[in-house]
C-alpha positions in Angstrom: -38.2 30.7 -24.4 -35.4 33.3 -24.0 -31.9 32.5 -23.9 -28.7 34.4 -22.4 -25.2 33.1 -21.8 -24.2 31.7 -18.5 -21.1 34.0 -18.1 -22.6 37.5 -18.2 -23.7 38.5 -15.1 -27.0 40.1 -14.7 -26.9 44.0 -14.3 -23.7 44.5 -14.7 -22.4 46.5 -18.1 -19.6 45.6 -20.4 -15.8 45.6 -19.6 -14.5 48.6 -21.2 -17.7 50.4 -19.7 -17.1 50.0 -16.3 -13.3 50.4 -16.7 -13.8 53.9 -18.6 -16.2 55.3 -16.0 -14.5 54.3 -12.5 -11.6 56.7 -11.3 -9.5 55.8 -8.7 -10.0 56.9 -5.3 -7.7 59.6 -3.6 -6.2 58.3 -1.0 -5.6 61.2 1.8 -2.1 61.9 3.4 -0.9 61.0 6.8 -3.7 58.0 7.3 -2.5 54.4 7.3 -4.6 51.3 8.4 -3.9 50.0 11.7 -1.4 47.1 12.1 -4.4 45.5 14.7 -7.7 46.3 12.8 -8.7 47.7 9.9 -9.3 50.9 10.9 -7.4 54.1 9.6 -5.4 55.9 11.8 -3.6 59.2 11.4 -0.4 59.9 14.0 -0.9 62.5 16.8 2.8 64.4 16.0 4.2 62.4 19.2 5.7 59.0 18.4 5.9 57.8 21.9 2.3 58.9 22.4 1.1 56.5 19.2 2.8 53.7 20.1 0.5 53.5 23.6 -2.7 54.3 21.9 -3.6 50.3 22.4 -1.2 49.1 19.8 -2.7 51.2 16.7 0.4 52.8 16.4 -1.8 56.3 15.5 -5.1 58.1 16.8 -7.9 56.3 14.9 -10.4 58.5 12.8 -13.8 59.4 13.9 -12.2 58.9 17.6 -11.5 61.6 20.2 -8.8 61.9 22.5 -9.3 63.5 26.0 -6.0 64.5 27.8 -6.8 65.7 31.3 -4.2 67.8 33.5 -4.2 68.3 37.2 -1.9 71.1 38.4 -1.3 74.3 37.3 1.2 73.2 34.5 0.3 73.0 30.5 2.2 69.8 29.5 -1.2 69.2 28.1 -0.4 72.1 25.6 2.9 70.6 24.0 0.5 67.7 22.8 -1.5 70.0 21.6 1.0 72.0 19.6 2.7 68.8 18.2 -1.4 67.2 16.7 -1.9 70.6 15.2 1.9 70.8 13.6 1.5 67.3 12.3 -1.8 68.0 10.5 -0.4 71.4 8.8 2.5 69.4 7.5 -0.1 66.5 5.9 -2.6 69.2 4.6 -5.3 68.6 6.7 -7.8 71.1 7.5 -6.9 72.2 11.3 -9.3 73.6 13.2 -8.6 76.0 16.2 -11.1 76.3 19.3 -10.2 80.1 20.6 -6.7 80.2 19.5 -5.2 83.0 17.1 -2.5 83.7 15.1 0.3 83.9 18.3 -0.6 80.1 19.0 0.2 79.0 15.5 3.3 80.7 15.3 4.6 79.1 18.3 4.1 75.7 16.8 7.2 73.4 16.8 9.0 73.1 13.9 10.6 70.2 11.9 13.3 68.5 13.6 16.6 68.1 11.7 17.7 64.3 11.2 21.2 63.7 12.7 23.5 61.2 10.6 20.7 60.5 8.1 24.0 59.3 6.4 25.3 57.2 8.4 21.7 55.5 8.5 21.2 55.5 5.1 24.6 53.6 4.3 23.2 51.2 7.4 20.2 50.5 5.9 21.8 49.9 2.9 24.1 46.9 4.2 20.8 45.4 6.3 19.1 45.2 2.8 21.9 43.3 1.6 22.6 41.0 4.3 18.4 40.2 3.7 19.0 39.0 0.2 21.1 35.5 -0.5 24.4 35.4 -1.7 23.8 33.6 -4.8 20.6 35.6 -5.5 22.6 38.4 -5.7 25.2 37.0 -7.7 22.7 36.3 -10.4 21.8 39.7 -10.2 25.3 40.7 -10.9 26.0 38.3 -13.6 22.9 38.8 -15.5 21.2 35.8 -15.4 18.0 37.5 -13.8 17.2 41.1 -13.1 16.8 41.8 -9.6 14.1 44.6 -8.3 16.0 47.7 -7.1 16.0 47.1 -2.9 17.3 51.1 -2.8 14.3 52.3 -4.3 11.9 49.7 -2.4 14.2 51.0 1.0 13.3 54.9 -0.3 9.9 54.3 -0.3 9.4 52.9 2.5 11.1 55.8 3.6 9.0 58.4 2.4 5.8 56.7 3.7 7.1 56.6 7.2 8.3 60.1 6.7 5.1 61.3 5.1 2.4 59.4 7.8 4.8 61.3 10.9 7.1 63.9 11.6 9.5 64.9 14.3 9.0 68.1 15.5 11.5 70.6 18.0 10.1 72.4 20.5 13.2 74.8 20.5 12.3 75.5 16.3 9.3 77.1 14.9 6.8 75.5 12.2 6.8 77.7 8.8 3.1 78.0 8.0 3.1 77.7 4.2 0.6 79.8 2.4 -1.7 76.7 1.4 -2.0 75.6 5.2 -5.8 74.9 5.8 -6.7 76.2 9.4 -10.2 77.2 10.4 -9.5 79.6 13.9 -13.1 79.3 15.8 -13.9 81.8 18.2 -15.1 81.5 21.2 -18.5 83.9 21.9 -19.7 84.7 25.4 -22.8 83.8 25.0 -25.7 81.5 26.7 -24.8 78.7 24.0 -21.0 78.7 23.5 -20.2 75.6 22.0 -23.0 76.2 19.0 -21.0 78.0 17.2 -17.9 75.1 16.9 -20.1 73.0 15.6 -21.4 74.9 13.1 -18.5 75.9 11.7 -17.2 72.2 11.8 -20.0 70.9 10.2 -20.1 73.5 7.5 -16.2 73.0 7.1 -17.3 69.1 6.9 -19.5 69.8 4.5 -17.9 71.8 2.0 -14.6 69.8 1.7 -13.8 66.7 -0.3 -14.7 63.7 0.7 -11.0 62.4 0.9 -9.9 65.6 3.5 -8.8 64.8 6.8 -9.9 67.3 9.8 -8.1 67.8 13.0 -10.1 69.6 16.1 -7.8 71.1 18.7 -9.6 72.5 22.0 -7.8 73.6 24.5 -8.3 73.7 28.4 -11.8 73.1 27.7 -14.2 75.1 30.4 -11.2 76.9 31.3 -12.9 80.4 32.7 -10.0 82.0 31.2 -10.7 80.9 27.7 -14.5 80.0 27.9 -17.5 82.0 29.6 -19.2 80.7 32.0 -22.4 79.3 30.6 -20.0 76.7 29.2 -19.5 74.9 32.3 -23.4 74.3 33.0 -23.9 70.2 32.4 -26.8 71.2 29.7 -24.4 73.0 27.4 -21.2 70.8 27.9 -22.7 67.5 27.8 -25.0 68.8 24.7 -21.9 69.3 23.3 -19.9 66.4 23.9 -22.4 64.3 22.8 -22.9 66.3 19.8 -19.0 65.9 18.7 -19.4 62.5 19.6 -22.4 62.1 16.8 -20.4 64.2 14.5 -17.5 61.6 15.0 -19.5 58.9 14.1 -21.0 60.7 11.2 -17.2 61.4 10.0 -15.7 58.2 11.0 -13.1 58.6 8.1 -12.8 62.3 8.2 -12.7 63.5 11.8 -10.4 63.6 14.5 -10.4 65.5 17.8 -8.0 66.1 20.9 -9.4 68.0 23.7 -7.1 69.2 27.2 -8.7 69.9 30.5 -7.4 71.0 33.7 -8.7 68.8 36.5 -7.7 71.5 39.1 -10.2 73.1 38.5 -13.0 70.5 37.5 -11.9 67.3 39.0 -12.9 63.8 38.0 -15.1 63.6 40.5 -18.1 66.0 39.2 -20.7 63.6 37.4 -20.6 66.0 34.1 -16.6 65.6 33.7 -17.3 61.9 34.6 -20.0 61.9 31.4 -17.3 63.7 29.0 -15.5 60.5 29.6 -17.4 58.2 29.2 -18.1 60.3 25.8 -14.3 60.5 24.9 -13.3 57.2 23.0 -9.8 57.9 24.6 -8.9 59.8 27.7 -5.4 60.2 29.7 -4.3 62.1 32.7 -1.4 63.7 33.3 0.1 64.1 36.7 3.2 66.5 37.4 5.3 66.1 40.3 5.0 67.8 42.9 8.6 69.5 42.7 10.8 68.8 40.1 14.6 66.9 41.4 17.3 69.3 41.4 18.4 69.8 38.2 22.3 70.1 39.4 21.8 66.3 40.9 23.2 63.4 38.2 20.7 62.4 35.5 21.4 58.9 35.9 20.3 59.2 40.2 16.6 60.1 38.9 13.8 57.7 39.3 12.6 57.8 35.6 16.0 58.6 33.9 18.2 56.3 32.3 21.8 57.2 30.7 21.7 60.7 29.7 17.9 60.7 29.3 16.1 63.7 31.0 14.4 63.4 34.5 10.5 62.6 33.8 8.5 65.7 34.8 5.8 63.8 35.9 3.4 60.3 35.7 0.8 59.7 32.6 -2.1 57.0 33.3 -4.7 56.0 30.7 -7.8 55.9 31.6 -9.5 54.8 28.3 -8.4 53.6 24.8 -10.1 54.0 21.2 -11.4 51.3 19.6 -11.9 47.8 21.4 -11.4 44.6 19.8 -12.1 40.8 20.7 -9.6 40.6 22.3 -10.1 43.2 24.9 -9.6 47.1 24.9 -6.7 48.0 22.5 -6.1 44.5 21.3 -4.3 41.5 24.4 -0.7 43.0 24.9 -0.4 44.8 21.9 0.9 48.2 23.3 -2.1 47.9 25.8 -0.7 50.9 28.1 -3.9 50.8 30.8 -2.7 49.7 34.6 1.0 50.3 33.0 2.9 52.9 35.0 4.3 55.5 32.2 6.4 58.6 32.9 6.6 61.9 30.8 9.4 63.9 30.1 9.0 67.6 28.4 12.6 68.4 26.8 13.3 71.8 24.7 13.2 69.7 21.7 10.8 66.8 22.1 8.0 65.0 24.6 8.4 61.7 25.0 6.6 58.9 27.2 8.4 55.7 28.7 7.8 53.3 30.9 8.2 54.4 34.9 10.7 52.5 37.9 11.8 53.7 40.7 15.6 54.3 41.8 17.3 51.2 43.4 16.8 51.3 47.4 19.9 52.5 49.0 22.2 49.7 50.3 21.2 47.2 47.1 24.2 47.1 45.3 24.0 44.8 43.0 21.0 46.7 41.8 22.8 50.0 42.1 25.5 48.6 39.8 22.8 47.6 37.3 21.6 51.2 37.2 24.9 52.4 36.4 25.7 54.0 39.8 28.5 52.3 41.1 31.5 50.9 39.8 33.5 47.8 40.4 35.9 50.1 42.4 32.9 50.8 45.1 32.2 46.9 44.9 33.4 45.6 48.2 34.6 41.8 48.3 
């Protein structure tokens, strides 16, 4: 009758074995999990457009994002610039769907931090006020050694500094040397699209494991960029549900953001309806019609508060990545769908904030609220 010890597990080799042979994993730049699931995310390059992607605070990998455009305006292109900015400055491999060399060196560049001082020496005095007075007294007597709260504050720092960047749109973005971009052409041919995802998947393919890849397509079905075969529902479609398989197959890997102008193929055709419906997330973007004077106060625009720009136009979200149990995006955590949201294109930044309408003229008590009249105009 054989005999073994209870507390050695079956299969399972010594100790020191196991220890010796396992290296630790590399963890890729710019991804964090998502504060609602576990998911990894990885930011877009546009703060105000993470913080509405239904509370992950980031795009999610192996998740596509469709941003659709009516008009003849490319607002859809600043996104664009600022996903494929923000994945040169993490290292990730960046590829580019019929975009050359004069598109990447119009990317924005870094924006410079005003008073990082002034905040420093803030965040300084909130860390202090967190700690108890006699805790830190001990620390200062000697009694116990307290952990370093600068250097925990300087990390904390560097992580939020290395998962996003702030980029200008009035600066450009210096490619360094080691920047990993992968420009696809387009070719007129009967099968456009076959020759993206062949190059993706090779790209996929031949990378580590650990690399994160960005997909930028512009104006998709654009007859300016793309031939005309492209349009035809048997090569689109094919397509979309292609990158949707490829997606699925890199779900810690991929990421894509597509733009497509809806003036020219409207929600209403049954294919761009499909590419939706194939899209884990898609917006829309609506200018206005005419801009307000620009000479008029900023403070008498609709969307404006302060000295905040006039919003060039309204964003609705159709669709968000990644739904939970408790609904699509997670119950009110940054669930942006029905929510009216304005966008507003600066020389230095694009931001996205919540929509209202002036105060109607003769209400002034709301008038007053908005800043436009004074006590002095109060009548009593």
């Amino acid at each position: 009758m054989a005999f073994r010890k209870r507390n050695v597990v079956v299969g399972r080799g010594r100790p020191s074995e196991s220890a010796s042979t396992s290296s630790p994993a590399e963890i890729a730049t710019g991804v964090r999990p998502s504060p609602l699931t576990s998911h990894s995310v990885t930011s877009t390059g546009t703060p105000s457009l993470d913080d509405i992607l239904g509370g992950h605070s980031g795009l999610p990998l192996g998740s596509s994002l469709l941003i659709e455009e009516s008009g003849t305006t490319d607002f859809a292109g600043a996104l664009l610039r600022f996903y494929a900015a923000e994945g040169i400055c993490q290292g990730h491999v960046v590829h580019l769907v019929g975009l050359g060399e004069a598109w990447v060196r119009g990317l924005p560049g870094i924006a410079e931090e005003r008073g990082s001082r002034k905040k420093a020496v803030s965040s300084d005095a909130d860390e202090k006020m967190k700690i108890a007075w006699r805790y830190e007294r001990l620390g200062q007597v000697g009694a116990r050694a307290l952990p370093d709260r600068s250097l925990s504050s300087q990390g904390t720092q560097v992580q939020q500094a290395i998962f996003s960047h702030s980029f200008d749109l009035s600066k450009r973005l210096v490619i360094p040397p080691e920047a990993k971009l992968n420009s696809i052409p387009i070719k007129p041919s009967q099968k456009p699209f076959d020759g993206i995802l062949s190059s993706l998947t090779h790209s996929l393919n031949s990378t580590p494991s650990h690399s994160i890849h960005r997909l930028v397509i512009p104006s998709i079905l654009s007859p300016v960029i793309w031939p005309g075969d492209a349009s035809r529902p048997e090569n689109f479609l094919r397509f979309m549900h292609a990158l949707r398989v490829l997606l699925a197959q890199y779900s810690t890997r991929l990421t894509a953001v597509i733009t497509l102008p809806l003036e020219l193929f409207p929600r209403s055709l049954g294919s761009i309806r499909w590419a939706e419906l194939l899209c884990d997330g898609v917006m829309e973007l609506t200018p206005f019609p005419h801009l307000m004077d620009a000479s008029s106060s900023v403070s008498e625009s609709g969307g404006a508060r302060g000295v905040e720009e006039q919003p060039q136009g309204m964003l609705k979200v159709h669709k968000l990545p990644i739904n939970t149990e408790r609904g699509e995006g997670g119950a009110g955590a940054g669930n942006s769908i029905g929510a009216d949201l304005a966008f507003t294109v600066s020389r230095r930044k694009f931001l996205i904030q919540p929509f209202s309408l002036p105060p109607v003229e003769g209400d002034q008590e709301a008038q007053k609220d908005a800043g436009k009249l004074t006590g002095k105009d109060v009548e009593f």
